[in-house]
N, C-alpha and C positions, 0 to 999 in steps of 0.2 A: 632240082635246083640247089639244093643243101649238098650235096655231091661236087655242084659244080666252084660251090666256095670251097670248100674242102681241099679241092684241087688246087685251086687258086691261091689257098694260103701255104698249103705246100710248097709249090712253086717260090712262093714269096719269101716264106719265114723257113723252110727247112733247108732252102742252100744260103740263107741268107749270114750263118754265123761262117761258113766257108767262107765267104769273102769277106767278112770282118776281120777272120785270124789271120788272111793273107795281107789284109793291107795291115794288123799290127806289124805280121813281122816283116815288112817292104819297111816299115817308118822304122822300127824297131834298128833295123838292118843301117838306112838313111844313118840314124844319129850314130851309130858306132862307127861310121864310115870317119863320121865329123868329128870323130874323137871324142865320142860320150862315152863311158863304160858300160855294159850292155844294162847293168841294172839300171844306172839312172837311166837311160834309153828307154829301157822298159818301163819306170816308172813317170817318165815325161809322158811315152804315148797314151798308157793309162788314166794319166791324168787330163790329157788332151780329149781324150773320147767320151770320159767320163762329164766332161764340162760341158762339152757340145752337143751330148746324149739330152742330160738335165734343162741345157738351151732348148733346143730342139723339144723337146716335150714341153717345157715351158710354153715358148710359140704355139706351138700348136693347140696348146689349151685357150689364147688369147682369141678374141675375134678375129676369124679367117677372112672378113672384110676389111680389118685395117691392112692386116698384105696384100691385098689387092687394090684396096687404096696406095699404101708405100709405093708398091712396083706401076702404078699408073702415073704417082708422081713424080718419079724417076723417069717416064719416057717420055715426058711433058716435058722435065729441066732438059733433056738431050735433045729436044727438036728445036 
């Protein structure tokens, strides 16, 4: 059973910084396109990930029953 997390977190967490570093430089790539120079480029996406990394842990530290109250009362206001 411990094997089969193992696996599992492999899968998750060991390709998971590959697709981090591809979507920095997708965004990275994005703002120099817009005319950012690569470093502020790069220090925008940095800073973008890094706030929505800290968010995201945030949350998820919060009761996981007020999201699911939020997203219930969101499909109430839509009906």
């Amino acid at each position: 059973e411990n094997e089969d997390y193992l696996d599992m977190a492999t899968a998750l967490s060991g390709s998971g910084p590959a697709y981090i570093f591809l979507f920095i430089e997708a965004m990275v790539d994005a703002g120099v396109h817009m005319g950012f120079s690569r470093d502020v480029a790069t220090t925008l996406v940095h800073q973008t990930l890094l706030g929505s990394t800290l968010y995201a842990m945030q949350a998820s530290t919060s009761s996981s029953s007020s999201t699911s109250t939020d997203n219930q009362q969101q499909q109430q206001q839509q009906q």
